[in-house]
PyMOL Python script that loads the backbone (N, CA, C, O; Angstrom):
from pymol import cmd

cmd.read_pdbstr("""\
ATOM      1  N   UNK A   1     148.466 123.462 -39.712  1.00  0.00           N
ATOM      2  CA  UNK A   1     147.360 122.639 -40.131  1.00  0.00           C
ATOM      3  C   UNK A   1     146.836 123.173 -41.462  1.00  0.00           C
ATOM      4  O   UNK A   1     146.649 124.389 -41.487  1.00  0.00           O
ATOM      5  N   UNK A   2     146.521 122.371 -42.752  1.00  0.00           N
ATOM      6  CA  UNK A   2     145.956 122.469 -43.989  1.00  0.00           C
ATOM      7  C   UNK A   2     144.643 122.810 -43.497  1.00  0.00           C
ATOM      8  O   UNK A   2     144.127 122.382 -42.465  1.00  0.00           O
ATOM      9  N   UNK A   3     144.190 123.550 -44.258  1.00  0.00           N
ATOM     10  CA  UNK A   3     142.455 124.073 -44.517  1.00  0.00           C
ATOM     11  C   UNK A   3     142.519 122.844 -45.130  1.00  0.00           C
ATOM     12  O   UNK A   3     143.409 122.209 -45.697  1.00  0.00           O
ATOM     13  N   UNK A   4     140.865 122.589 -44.768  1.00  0.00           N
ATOM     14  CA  UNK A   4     139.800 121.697 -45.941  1.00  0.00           C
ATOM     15  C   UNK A   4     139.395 122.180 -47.042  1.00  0.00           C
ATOM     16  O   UNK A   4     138.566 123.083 -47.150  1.00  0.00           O
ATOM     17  N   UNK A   5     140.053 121.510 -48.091  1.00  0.00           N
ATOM     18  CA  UNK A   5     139.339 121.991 -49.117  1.00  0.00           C
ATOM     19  C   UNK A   5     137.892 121.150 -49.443  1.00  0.00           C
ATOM     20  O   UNK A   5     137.695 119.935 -49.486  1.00  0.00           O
ATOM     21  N   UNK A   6     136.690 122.622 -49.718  1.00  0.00           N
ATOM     22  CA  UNK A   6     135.763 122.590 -50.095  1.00  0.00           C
ATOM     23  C   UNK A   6     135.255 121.385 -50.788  1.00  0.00           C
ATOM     24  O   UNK A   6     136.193 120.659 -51.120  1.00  0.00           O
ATOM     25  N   UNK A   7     133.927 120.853 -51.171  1.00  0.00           N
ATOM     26  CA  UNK A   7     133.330 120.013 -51.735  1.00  0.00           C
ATOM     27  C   UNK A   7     132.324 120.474 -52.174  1.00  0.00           C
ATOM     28  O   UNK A   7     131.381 120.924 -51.524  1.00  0.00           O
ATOM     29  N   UNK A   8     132.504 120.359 -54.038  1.00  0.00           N
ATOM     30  CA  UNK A   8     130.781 120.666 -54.256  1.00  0.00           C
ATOM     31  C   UNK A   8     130.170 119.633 -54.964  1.00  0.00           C
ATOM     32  O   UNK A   8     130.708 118.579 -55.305  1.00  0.00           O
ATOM     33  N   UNK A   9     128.976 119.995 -55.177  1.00  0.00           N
ATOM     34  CA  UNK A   9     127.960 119.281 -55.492  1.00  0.00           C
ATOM     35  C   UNK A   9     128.259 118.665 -56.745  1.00  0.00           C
ATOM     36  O   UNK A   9     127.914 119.453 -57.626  1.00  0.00           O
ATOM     37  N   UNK A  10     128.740 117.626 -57.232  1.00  0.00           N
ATOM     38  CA  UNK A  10     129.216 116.810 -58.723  1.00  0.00           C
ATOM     39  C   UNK A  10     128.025 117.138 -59.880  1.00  0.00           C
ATOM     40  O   UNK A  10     128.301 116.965 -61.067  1.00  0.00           O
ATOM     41  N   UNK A  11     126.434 117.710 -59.397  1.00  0.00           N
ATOM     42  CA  UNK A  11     125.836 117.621 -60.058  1.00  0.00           C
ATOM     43  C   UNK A  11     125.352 119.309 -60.703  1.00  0.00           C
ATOM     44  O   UNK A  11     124.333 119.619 -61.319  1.00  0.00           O
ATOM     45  N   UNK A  12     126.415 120.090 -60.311  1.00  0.00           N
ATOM     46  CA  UNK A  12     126.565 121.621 -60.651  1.00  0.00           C
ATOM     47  C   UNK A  12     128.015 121.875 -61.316  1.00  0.00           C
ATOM     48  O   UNK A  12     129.174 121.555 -61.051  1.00  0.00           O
ATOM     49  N   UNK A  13     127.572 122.373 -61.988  1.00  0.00           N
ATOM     50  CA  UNK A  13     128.741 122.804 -63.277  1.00  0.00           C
ATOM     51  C   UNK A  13     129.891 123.418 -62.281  1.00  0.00           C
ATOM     52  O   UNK A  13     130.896 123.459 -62.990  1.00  0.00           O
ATOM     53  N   UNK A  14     130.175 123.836 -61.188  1.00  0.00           N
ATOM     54  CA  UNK A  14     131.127 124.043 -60.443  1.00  0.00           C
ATOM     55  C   UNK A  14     131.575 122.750 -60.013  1.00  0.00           C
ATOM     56  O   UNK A  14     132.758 122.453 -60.178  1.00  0.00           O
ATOM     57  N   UNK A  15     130.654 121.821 -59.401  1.00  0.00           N
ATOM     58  CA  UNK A  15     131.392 120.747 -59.299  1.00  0.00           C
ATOM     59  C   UNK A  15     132.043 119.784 -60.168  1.00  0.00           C
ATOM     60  O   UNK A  15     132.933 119.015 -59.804  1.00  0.00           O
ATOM     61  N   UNK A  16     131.493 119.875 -61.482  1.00  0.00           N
ATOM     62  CA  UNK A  16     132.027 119.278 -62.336  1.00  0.00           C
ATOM     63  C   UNK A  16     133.410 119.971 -63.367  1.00  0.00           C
ATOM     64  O   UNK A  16     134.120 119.476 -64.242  1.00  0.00           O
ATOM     65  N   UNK A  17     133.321 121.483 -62.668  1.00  0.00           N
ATOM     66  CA  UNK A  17     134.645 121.897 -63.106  1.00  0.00           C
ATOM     67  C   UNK A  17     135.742 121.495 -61.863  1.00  0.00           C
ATOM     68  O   UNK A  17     136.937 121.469 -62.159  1.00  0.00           O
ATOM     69  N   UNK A  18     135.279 121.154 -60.337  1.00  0.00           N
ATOM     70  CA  UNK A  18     136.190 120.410 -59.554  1.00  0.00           C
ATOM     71  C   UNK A  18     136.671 118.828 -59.714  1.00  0.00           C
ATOM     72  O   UNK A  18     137.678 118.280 -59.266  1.00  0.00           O
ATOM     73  N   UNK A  19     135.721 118.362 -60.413  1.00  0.00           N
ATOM     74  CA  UNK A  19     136.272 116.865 -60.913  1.00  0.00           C
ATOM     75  C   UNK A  19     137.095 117.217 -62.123  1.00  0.00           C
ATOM     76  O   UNK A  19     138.204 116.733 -62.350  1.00  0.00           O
ATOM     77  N   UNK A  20     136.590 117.928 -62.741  1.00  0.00           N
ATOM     78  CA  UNK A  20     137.627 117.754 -63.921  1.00  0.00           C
ATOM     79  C   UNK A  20     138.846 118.178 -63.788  1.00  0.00           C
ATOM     80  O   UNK A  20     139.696 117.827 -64.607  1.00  0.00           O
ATOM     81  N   UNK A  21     139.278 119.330 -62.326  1.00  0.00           N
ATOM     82  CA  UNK A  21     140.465 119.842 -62.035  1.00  0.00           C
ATOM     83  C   UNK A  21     141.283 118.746 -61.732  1.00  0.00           C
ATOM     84  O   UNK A  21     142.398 118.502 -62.193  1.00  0.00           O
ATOM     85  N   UNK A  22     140.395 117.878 -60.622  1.00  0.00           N
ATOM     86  CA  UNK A  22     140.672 117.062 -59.920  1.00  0.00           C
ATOM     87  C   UNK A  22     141.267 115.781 -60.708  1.00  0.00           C
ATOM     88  O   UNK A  22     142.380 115.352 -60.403  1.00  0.00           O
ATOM     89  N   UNK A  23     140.409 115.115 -61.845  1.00  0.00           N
ATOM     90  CA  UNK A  23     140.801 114.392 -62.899  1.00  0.00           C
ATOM     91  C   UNK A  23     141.971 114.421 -63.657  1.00  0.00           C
ATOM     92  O   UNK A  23     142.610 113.425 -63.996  1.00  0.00           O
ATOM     93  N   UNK A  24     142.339 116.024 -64.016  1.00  0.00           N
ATOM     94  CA  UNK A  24     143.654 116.607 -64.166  1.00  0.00           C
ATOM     95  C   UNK A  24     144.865 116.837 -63.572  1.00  0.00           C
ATOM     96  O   UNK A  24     145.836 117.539 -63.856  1.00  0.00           O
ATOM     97  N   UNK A  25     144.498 115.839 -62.390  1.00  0.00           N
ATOM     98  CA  UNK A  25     145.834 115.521 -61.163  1.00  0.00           C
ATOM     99  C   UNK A  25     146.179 117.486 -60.428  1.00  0.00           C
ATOM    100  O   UNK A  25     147.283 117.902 -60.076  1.00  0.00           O
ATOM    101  N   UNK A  26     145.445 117.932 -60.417  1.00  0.00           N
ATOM    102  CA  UNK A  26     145.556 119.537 -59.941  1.00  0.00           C
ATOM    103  C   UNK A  26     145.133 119.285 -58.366  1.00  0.00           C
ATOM    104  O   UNK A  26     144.612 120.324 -57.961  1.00  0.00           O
ATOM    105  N   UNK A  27     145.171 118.240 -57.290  1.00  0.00           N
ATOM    106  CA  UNK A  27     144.537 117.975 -56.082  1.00  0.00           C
ATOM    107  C   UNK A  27     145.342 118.755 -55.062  1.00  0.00           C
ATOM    108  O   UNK A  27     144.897 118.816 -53.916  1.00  0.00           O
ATOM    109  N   UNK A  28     146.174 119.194 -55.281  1.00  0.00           N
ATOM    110  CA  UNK A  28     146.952 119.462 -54.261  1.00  0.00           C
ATOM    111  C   UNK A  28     146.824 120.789 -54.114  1.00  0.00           C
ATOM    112  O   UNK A  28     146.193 121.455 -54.935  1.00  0.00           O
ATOM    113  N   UNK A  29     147.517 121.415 -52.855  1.00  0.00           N
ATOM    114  CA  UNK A  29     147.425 122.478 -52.192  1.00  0.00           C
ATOM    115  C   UNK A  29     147.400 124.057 -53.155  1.00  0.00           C
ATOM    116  O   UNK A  29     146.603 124.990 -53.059  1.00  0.00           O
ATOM    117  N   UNK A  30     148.619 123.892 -54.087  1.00  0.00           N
ATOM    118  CA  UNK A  30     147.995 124.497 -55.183  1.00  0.00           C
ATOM    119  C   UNK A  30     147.192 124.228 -56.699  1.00  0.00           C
ATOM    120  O   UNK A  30     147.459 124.950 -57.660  1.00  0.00           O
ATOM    121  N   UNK A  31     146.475 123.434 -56.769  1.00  0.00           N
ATOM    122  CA  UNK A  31     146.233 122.644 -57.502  1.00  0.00           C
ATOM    123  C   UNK A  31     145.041 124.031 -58.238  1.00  0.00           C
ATOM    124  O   UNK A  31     144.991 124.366 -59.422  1.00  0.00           O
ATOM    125  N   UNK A  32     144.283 124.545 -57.185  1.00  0.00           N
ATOM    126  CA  UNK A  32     143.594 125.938 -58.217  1.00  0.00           C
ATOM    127  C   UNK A  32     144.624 126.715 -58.998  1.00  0.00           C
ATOM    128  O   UNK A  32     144.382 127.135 -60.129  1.00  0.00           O
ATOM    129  N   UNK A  33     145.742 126.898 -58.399  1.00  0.00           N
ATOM    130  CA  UNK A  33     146.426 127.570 -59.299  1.00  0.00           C
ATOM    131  C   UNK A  33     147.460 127.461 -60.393  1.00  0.00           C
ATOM    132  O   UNK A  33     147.787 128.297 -61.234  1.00  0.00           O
ATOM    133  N   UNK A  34     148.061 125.774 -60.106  1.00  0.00           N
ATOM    134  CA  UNK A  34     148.042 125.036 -61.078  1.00  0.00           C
ATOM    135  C   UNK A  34     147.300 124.783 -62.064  1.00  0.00           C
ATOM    136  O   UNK A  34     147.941 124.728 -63.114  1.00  0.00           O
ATOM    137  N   UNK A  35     145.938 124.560 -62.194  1.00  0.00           N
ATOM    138  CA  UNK A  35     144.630 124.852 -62.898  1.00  0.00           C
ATOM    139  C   UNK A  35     144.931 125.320 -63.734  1.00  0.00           C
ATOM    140  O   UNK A  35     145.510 124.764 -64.668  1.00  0.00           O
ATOM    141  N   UNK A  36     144.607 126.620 -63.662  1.00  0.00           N
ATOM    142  CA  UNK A  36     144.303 127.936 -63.555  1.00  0.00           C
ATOM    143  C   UNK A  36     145.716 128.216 -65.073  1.00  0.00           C
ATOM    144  O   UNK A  36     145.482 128.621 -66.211  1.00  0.00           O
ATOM    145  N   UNK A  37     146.668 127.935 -64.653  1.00  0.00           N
ATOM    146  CA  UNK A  37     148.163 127.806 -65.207  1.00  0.00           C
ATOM    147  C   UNK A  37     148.082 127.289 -66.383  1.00  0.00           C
ATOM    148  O   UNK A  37     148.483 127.912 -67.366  1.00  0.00           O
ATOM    149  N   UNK A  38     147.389 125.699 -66.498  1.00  0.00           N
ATOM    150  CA  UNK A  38     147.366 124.873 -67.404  1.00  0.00           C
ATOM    151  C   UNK A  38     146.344 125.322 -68.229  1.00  0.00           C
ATOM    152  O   UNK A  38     146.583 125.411 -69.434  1.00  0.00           O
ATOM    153  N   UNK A  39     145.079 125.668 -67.734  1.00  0.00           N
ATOM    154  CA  UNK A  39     144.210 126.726 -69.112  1.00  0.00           C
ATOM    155  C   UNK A  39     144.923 127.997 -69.420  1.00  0.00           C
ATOM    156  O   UNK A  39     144.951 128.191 -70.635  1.00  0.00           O
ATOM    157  N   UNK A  40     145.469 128.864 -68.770  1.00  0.00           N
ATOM    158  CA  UNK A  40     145.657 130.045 -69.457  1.00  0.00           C
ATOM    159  C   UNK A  40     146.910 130.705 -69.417  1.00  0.00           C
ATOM    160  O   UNK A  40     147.373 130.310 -68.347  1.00  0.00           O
ATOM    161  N   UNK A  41     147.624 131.358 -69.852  1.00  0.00           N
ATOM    162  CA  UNK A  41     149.026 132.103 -69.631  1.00  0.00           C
ATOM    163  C   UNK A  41     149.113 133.558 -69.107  1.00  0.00           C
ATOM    164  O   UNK A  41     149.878 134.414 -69.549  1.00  0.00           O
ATOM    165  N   UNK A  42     148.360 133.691 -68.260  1.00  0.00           N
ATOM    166  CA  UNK A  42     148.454 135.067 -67.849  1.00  0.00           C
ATOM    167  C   UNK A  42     149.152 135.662 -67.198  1.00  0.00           C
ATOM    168  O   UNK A  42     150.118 135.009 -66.805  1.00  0.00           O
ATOM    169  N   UNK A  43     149.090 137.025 -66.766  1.00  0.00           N
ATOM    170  CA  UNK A  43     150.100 137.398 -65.456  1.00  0.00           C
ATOM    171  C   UNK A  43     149.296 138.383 -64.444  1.00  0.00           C
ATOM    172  O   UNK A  43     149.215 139.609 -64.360  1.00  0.00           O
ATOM    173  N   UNK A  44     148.889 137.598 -63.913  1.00  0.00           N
ATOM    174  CA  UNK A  44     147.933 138.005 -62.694  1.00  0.00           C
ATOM    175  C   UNK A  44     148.771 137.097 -61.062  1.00  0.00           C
ATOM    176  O   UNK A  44     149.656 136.250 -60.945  1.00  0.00           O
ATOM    177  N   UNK A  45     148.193 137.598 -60.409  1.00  0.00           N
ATOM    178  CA  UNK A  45     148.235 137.219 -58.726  1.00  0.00           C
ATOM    179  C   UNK A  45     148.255 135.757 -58.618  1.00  0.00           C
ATOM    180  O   UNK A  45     147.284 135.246 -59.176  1.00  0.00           O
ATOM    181  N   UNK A  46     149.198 134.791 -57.980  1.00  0.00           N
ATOM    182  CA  UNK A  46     148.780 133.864 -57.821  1.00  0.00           C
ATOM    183  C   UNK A  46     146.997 133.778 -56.830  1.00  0.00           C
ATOM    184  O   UNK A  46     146.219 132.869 -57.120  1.00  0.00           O
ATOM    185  N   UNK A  47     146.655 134.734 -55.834  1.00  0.00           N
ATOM    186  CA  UNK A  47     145.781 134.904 -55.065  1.00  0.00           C
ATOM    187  C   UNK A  47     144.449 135.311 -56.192  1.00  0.00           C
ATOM    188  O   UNK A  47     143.281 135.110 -55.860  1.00  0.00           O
ATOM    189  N   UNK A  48     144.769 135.820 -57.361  1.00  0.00           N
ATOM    190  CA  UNK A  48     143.260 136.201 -58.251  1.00  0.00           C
ATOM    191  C   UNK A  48     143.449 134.533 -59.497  1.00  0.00           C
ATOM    192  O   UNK A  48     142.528 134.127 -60.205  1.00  0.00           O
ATOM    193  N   UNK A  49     144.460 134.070 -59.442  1.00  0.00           N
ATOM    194  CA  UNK A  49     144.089 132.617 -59.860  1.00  0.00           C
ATOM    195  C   UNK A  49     143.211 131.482 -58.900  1.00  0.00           C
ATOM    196  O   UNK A  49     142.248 130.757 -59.149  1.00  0.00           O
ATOM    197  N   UNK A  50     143.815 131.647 -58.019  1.00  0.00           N
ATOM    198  CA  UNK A  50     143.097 130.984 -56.986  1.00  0.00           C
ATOM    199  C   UNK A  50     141.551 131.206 -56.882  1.00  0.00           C
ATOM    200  O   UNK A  50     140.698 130.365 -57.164  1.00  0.00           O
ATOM    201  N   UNK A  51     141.372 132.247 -56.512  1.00  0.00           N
ATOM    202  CA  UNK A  51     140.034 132.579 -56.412  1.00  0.00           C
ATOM    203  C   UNK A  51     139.060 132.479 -57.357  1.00  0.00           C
ATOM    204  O   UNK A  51     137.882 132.124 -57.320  1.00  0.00           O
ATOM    205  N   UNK A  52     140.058 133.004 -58.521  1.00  0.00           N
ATOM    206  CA  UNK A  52     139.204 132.815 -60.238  1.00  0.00           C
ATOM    207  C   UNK A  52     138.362 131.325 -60.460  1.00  0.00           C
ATOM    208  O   UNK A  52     137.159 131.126 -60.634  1.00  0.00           O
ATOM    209  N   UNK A  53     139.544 130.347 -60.376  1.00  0.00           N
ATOM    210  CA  UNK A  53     139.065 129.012 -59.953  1.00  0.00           C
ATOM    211  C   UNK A  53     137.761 128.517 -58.981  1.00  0.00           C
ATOM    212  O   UNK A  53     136.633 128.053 -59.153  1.00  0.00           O
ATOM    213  N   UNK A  54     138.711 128.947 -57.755  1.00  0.00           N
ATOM    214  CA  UNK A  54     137.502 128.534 -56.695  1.00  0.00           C
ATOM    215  C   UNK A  54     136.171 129.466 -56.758  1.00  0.00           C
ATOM    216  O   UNK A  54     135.221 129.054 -56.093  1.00  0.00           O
ATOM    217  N   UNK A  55     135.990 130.724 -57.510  1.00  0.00           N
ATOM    218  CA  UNK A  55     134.764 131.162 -57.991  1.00  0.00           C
ATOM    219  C   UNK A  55     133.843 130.045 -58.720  1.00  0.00           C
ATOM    220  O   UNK A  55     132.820 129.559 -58.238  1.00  0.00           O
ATOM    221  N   UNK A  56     134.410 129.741 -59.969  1.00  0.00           N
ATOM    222  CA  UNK A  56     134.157 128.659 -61.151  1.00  0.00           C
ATOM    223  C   UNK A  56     133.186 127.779 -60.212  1.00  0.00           C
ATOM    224  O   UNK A  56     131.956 127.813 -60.205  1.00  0.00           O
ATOM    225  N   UNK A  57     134.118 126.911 -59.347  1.00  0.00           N
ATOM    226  CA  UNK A  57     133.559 125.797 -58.904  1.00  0.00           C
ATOM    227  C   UNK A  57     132.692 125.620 -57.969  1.00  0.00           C
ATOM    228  O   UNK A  57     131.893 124.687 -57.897  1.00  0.00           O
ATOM    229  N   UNK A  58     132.854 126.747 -57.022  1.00  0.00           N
ATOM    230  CA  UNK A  58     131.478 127.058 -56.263  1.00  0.00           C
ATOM    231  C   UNK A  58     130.693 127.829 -56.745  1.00  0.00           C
ATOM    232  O   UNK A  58     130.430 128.731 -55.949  1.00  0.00           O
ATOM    233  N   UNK A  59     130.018 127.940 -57.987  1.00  0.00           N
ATOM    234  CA  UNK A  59     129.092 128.936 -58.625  1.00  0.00           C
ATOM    235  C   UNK A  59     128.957 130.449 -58.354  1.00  0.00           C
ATOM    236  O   UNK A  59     127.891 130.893 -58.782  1.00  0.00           O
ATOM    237  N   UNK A  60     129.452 131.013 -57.983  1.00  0.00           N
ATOM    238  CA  UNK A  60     129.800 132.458 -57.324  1.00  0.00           C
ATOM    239  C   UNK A  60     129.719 133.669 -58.688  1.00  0.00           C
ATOM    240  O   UNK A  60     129.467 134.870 -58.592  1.00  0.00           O
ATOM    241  N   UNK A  61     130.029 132.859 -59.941  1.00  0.00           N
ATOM    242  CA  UNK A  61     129.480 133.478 -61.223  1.00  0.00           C
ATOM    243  C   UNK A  61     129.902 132.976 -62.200  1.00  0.00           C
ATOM    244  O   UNK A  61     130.931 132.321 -62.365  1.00  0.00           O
ATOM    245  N   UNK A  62     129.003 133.308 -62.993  1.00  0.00           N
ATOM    246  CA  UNK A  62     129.546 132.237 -64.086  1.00  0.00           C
ATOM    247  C   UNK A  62     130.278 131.621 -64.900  1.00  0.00           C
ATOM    248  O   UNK A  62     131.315 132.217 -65.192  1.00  0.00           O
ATOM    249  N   UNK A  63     130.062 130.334 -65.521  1.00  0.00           N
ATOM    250  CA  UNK A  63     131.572 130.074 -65.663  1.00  0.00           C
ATOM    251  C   UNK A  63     131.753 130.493 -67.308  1.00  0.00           C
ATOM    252  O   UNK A  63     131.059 129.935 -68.158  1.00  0.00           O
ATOM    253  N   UNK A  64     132.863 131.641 -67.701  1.00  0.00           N
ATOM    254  CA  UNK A  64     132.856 132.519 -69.348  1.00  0.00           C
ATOM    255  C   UNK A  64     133.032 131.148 -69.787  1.00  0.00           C
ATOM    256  O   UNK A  64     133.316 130.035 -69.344  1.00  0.00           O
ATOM    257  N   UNK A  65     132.665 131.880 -71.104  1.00  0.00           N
ATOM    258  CA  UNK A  65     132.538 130.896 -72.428  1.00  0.00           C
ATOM    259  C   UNK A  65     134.152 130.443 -72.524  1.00  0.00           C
ATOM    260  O   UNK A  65     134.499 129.279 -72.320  1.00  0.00           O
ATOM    261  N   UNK A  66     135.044 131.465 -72.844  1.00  0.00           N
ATOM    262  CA  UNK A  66     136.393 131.202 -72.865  1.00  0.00           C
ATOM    263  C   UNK A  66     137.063 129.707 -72.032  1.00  0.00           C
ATOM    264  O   UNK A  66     137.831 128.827 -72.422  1.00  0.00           O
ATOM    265  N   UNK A  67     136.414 129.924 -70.856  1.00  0.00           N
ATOM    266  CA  UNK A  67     136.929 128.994 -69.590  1.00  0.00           C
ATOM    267  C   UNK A  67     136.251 127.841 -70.472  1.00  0.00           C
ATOM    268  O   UNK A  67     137.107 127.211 -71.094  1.00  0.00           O
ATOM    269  N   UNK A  68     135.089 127.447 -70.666  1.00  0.00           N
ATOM    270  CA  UNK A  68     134.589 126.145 -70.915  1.00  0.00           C
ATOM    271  C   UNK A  68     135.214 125.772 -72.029  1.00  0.00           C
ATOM    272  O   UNK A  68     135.636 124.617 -72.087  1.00  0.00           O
ATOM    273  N   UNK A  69     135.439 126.846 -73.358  1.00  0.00           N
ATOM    274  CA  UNK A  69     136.398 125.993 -74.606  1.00  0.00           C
ATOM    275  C   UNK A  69     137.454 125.583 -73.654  1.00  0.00           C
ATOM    276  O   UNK A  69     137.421 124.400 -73.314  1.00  0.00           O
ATOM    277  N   UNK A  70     138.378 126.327 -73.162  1.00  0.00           N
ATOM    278  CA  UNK A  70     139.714 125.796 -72.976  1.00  0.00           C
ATOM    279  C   UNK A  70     139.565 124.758 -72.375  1.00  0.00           C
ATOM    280  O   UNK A  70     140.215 123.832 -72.861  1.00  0.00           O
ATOM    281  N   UNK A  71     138.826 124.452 -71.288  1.00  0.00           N
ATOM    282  CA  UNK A  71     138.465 123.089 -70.807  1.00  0.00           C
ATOM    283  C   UNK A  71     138.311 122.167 -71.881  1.00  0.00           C
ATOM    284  O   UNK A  71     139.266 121.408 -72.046  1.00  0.00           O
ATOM    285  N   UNK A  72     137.600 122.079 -72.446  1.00  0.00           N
ATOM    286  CA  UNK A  72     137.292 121.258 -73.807  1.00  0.00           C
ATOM    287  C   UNK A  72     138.374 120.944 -74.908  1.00  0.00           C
ATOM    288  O   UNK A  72     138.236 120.192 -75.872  1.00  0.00           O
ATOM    289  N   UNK A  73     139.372 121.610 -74.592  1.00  0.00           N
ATOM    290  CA  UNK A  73     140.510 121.678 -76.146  1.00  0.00           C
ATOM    291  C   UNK A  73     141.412 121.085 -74.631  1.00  0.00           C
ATOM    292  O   UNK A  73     142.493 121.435 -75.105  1.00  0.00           O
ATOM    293  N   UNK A  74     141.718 120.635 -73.580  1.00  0.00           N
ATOM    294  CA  UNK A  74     142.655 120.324 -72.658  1.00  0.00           C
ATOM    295  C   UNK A  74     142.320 118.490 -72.964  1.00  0.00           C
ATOM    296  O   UNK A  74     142.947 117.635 -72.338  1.00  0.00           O
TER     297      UNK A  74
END
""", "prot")
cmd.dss("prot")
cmd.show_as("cartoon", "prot")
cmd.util.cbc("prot")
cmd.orient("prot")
């Protein structure tokens, strides 16, 4: 059985970094880490992409400056 993925609030900058993932066809099971992929080239954990993400979007801290350009230049 799939976990539920989470739902946030459209009207918090986490949620609106989940629509915009979401907008970016990223819906699917790995779709945080797909994300995650498509802003940046790193070589980290698929498990610290994931989370990096799902931090972002449930407000857990804030979202860096870095993250919001690259959003913006996508």
């Amino acid at each position: 059985m799939s976990k539920k993925e989470r739902v946030f609030p459209i009207d918090t900058i986490g949620g609106k970094v989940y629509k915009i993932r979401n907008d970016f066809g990223f819906s699917t099971s790995n779709g945080r880490i797909d994300f995650y992929n498509f802003l940046f080239d790193e070589d980290i954990t698929k498990e610290s992409k994931h989370k990096n993400v799902y931090n972002w979007e449930c407000s857990e801290e804030s979202l860096p400056v870095p993250v919001i350009k690259r959003i913006c230049e996508k």
